[in-house]
C-alpha positions as CSV (number, residue, x, y, z in Angstrom):
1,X,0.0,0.0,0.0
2,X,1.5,3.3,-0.9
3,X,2.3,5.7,1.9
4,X,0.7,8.4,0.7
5,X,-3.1,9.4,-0.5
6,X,-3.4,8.9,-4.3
7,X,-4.2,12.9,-4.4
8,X,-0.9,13.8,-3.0
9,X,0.9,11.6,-5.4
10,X,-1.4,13.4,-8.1
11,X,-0.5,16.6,-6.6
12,X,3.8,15.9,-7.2
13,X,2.9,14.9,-10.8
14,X,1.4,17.7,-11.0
15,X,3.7,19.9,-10.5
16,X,6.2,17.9,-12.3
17,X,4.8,18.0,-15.6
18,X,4.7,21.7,-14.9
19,X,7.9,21.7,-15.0
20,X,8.1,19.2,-17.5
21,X,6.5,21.6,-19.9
22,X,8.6,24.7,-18.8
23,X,11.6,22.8,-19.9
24,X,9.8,21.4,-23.0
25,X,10.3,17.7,-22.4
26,X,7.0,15.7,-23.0
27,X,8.4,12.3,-21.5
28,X,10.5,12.3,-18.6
29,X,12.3,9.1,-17.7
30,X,13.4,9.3,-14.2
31,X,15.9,7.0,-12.9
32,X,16.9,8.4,-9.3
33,X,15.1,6.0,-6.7
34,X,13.9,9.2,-4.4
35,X,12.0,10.5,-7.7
36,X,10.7,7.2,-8.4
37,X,9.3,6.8,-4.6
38,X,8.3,10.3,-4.7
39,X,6.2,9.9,-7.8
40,X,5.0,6.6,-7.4
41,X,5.7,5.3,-4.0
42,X,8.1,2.4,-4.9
43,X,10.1,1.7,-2.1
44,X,12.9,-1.2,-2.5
45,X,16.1,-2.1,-2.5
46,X,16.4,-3.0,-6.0
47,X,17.9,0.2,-7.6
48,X,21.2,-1.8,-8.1
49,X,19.9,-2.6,-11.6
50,X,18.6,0.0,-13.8
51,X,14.9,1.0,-13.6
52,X,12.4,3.8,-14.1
53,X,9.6,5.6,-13.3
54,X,8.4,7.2,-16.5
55,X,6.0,10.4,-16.6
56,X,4.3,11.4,-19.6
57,X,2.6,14.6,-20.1
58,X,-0.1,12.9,-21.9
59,X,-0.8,10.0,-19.1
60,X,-2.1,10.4,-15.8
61,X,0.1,8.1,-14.0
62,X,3.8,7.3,-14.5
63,X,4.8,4.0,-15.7
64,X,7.4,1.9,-13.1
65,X,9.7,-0.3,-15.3
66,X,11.7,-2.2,-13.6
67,X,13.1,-6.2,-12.9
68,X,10.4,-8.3,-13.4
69,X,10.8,-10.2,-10.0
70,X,10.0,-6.7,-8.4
71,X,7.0,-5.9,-10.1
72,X,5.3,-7.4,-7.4
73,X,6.8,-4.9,-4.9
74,X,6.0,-2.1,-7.3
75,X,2.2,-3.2,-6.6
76,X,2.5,-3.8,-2.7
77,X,5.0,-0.2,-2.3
78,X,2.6,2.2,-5.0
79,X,-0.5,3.8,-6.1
80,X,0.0,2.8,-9.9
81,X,-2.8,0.7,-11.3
82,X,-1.6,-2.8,-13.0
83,X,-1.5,-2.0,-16.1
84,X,1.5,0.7,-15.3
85,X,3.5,-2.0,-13.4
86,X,6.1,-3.1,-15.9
87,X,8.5,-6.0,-15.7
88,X,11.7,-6.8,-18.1
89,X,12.7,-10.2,-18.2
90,X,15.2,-10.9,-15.9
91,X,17.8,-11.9,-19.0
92,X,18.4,-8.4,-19.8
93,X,20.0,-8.0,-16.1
94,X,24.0,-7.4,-16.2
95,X,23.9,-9.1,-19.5
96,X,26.8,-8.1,-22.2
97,X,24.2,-8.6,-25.0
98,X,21.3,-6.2,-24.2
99,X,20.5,-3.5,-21.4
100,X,17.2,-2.5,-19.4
101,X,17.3,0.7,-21.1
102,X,16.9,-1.4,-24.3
103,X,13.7,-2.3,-23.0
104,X,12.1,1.2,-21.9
105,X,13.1,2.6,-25.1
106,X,10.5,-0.4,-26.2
107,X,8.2,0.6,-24.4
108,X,8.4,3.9,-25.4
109,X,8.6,2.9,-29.1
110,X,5.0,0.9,-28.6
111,X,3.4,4.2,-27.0
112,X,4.8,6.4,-30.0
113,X,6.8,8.7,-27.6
114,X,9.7,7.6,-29.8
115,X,10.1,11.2,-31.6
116,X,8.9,13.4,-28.2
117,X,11.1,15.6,-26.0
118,X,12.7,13.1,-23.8
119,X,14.1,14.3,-20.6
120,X,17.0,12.1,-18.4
121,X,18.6,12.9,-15.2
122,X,21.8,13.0,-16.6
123,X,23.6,13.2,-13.2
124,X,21.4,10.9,-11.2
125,X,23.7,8.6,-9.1
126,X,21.8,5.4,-10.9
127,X,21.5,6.0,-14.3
128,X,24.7,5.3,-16.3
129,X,26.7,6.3,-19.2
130,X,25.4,3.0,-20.9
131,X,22.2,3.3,-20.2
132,X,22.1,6.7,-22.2
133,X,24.2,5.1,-25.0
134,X,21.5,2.2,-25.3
135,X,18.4,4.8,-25.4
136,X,20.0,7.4,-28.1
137,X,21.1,3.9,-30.5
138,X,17.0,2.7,-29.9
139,X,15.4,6.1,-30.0
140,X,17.3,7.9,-32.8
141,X,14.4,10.1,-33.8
142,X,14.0,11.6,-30.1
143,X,15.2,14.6,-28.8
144,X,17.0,13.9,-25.8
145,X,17.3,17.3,-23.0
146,X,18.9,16.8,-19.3
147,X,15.8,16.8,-16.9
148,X,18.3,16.6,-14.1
149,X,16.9,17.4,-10.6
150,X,13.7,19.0,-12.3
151,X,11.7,16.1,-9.6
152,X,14.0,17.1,-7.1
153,X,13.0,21.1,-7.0
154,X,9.7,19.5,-7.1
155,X,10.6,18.0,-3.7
156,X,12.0,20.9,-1.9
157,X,8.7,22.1,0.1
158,X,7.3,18.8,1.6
159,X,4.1,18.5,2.6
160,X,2.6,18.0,6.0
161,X,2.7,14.4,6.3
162,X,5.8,14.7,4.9
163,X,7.2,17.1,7.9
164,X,5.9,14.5,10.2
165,X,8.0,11.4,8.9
166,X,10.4,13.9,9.2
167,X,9.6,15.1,12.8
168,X,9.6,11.2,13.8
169,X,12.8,11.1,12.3
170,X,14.0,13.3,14.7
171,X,12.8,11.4,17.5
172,X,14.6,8.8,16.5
173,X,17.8,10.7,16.0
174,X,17.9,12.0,19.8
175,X,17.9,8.4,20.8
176,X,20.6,7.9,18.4
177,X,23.0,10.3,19.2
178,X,22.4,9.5,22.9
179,X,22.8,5.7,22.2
180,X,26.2,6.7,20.8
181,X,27.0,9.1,24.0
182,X,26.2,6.3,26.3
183,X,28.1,3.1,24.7
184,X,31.1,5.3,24.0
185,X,34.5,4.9,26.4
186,X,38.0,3.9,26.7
187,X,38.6,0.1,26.2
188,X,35.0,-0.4,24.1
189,X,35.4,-1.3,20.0
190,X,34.4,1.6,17.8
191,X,32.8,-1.3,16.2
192,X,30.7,-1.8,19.2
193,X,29.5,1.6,19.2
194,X,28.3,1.9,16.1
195,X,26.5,-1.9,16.2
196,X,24.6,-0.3,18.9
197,X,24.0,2.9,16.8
198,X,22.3,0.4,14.2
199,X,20.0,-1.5,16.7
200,X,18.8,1.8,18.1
201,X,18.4,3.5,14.5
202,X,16.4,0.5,13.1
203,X,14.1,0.1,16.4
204,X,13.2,3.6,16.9
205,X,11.2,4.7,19.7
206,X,7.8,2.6,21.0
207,X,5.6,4.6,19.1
208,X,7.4,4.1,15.4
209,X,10.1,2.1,14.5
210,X,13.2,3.0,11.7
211,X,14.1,2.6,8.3
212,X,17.8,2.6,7.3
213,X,19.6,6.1,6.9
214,X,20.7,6.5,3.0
215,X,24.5,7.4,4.7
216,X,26.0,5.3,7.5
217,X,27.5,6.1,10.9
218,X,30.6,8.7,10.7
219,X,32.2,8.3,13.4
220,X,36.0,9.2,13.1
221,X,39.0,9.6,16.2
222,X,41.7,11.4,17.6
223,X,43.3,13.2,14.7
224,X,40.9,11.6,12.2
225,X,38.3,13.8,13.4
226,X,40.0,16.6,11.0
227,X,38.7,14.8,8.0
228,X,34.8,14.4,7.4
229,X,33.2,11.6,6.0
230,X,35.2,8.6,8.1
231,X,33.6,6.0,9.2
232,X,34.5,3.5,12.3
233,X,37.4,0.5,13.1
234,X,37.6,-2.3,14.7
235,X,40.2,-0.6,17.2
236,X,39.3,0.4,21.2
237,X,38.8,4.2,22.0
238,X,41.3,5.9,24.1
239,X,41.4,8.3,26.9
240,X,42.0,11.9,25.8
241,X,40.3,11.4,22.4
242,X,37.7,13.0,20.6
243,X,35.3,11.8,18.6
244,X,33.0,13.1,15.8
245,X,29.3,11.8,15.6
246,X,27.6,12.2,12.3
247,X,24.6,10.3,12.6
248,X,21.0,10.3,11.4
249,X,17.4,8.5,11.6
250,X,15.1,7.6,9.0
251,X,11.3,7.3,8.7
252,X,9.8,5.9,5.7
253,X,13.0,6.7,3.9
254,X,12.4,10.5,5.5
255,X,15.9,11.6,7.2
256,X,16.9,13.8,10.4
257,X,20.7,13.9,10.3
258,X,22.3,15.0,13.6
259,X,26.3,15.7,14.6
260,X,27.7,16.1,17.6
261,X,31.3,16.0,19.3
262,X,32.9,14.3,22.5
263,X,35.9,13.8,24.0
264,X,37.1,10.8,25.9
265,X,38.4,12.6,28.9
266,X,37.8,15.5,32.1
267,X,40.2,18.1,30.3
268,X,39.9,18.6,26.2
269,X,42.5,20.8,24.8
270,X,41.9,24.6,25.1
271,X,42.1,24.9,21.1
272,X,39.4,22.2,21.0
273,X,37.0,24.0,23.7
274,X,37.8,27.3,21.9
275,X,36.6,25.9,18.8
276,X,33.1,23.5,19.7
277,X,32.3,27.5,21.7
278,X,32.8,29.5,18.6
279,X,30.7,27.0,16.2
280,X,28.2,26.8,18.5
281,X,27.2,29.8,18.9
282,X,27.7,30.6,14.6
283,X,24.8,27.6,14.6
284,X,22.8,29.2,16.9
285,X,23.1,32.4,15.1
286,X,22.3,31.2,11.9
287,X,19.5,29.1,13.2
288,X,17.9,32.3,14.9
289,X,18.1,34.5,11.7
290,X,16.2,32.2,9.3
291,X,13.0,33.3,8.3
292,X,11.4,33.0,5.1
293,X,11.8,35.1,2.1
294,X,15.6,34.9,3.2
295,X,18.5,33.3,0.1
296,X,20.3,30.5,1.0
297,X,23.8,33.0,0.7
298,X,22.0,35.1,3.5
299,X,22.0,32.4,6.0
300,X,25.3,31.4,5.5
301,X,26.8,35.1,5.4
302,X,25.3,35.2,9.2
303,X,27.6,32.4,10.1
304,X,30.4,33.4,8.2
305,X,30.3,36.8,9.8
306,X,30.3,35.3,13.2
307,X,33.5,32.9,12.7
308,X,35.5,35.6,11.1
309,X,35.5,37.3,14.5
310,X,37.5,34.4,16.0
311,X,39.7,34.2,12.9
312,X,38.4,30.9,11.4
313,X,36.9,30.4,8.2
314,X,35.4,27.7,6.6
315,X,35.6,27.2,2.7
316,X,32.8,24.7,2.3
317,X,28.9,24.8,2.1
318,X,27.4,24.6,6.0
319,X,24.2,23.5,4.7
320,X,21.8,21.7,2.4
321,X,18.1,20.5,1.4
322,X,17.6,17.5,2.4
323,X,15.0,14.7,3.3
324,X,13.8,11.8,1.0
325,X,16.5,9.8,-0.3
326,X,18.3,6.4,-1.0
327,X,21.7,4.9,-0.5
328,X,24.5,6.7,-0.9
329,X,23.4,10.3,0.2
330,X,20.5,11.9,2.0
331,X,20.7,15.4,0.6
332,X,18.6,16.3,-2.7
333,X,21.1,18.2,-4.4
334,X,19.0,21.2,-4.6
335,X,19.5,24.3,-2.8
336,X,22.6,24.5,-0.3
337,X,23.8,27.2,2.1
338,X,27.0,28.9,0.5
339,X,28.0,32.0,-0.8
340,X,26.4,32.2,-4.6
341,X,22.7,29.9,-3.9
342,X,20.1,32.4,-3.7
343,X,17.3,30.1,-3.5
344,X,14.8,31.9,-1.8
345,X,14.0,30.3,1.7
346,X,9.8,29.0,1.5
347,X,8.3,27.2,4.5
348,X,8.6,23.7,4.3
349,X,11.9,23.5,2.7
350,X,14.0,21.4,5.3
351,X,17.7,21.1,5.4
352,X,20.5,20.0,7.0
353,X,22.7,22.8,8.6
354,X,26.3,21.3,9.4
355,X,28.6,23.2,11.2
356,X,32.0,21.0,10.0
357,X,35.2,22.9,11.3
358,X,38.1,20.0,10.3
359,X,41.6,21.7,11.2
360,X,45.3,20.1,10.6
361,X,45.1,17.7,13.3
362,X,41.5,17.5,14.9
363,X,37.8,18.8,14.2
364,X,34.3,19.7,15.7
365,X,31.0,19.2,14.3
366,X,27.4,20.1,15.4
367,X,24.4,20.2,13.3
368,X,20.5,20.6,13.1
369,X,18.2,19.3,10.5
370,X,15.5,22.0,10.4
371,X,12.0,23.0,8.4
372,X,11.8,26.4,7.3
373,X,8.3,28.0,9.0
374,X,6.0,30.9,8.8
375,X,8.2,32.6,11.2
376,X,11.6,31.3,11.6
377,X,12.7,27.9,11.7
378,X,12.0,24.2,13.6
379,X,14.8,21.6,14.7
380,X,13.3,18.6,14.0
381,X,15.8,17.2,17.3
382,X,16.1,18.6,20.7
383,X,19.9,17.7,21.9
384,X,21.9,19.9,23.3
385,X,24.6,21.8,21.5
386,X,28.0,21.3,23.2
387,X,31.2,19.3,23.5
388,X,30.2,16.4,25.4
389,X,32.7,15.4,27.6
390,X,33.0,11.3,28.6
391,X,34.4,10.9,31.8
């Protein structure tokens, strides 16, 4: 059963083939598996071989191509009717001889959207260079255009049931991060820790369980902590080491990312203290200046201002949208919260505000995942923002 009402799904359409028609394509093929769950409801893990939600302009409902063993899932996980449930044989999977995309430019052909506008996401994560090769040699009379993220700016202002997958999300995120607080010490396995980060992200709270997060725990030590996007060992932590928590929840694929810092110890270096203070406050700062009608560039420029006081910089984004996604990133590659992005702030649109400050030899993170409302903004987490200290 879909997740959604059928009028909501209607709704995204909707607006899709608005923008479908802005951008002149008439059939989109959509590839990314948070596009294909948004538009139809599909939700499995099965987007290691090519398949495809495809919208056309003059069709009500998309069309979900995909293995034919899932088909089934398709009509458990989505609103579609049968007849737009589409399964390839299962001989056209990793074969040498023919590709899946051989097979939706057939079923394009037998629709006669083979001379149409056709619109790809060119940079979506699961839709290869082959793929495209295999639809241009089958459909030489269409006009191929890049309908890269045009679902995804569809996706940026979430609805309200939407918010409240997200808000459950958080939830589960404070019980993450203090999962992660409590198992860590000197003498334990990092490997331990984040085994007990995965029981407590997959069982939730009592009221709603978890779903998997599209990124896993990053949880890197001691000097490692000046690099982002490290993950865990199998060695013990130590006294006098730091730690950097990057975890999140998920909620019917719906994230809540959260980061914290602690150190392993009663007396963390000054330079350390100095730092986890300054950022902080510069996430506090830019949290309380949000409001909508705001650019993205505004809200960083608040943070930016604030660090430059202390003499820090930071060169990288501190922010992006964020909320539906799949394996291997949670963000929707929309707008982001840098110098340049003045995507104009609307409530609804959620993101993830990450205060990363990685120096030579250690780092401090702390970051909120946030909805944008009438007024200001909402943390979809309540933890407190500090350097925890394990004693």
């Amino acid at each position: 059963m879909a997740l959604f009402q059928t009028e909501e799904y209607l709704e995204r359409i909707r607006k899709t083939k608005s923008r479908m028609t802005d951008a002149g394509i008439d059939v989109l093929i959509v590839c990314d598996p948070a596009n294909m769950n948004y538009l139809t409801g599909y939700d499995g893990w099965s987007f290691y071989v090519p398949q495809a939600a495809v919208v056309s302009l003059d069709e009500e409902q998309p069309f979900w191509i995909g293995r034919g063993m899932d088909a089934n899932g398709a009509r458990h996980t989505t609103f579609l009717s049968g007849d737009n449930i589409i399964g390839y044989p299962d001989d056209y999977v990793q074969s040498t001889v023919k590709h899946p995309m051989n097979f939706v430019a057939g079923e394009i052909k037998h629709r006669g959207w083979h001379k149409k506008s056709i619109g790809l996401e060119m940079d979506a994560y699961y839709f290869s260079a082959r793929g495209f090769v295999e639809l241009q040699k089958d459909l030489p009379e269409a006009n191929f255009k890049d309908g890269n993220l045009l679902v995804s700016w569809v996706r940026v202002i979430k609805s309200g049931r939407e918010i409240e997958y997200m808000k459950q999300a958080g939830k589960i995120s404070e019980k993450v991060m203090q999962t992660a607080l409590d198992k860590l010490s000197p003498g334990v396995r990092e490997c331990d820790v984040v085994a007990a980060v995965y029981q407590t992200q997959m069982s939730g709270t009592s009221e709603f369980g978890g779903d998997y997060p599209a990124i896993v725990p990053m949880m890197p030590t001691g000097e490692k902590t000046s690099a982002p996007h490290l993950t865990w060992t199998d060695e013990p932590y130590k006294s006098e080491q730091m730690v950097n928590l990057e975890l999140a929840a998920c909620r019917h694929r719906y994230h809540a990312p959260l980061a914290r810092t602690a150190y392993l110890g009663k007396n963390p270096p000054q330079k350390l203290s100095r730092l986890a203070d300054h950022t902080v406050e510069g996430l506090n700062l830019a949290l309380e200046a949000i409001k909508p009608g705001m650019r993205c560039e505004d809200v960083e420029r608040v943070w930016r201002k604030h660090i430059a006081k202390a003499g820090l910089e930071k060169e990288s984004r501190i922010g992006y949208s964020m909320g539906l996604n799949y394996p291997p990133d949670w963000g929707e590659h929309t707008a982001s919260l840098r110098p340049g992005d003045k995507t104009v702030l609307a409530p609804n649109m959620t993101f993830h505000m990450i205060l990363g400050m990685w120096m030579d030899n250690y780092g401090f993170e702390c970051s909120e995942s946030f909805r944008v409302t009438e007024g200001g903004c909402e943390t979809f987490a309540d933890f407190p923002r500090k350097l925890f200290q394990i004693t």
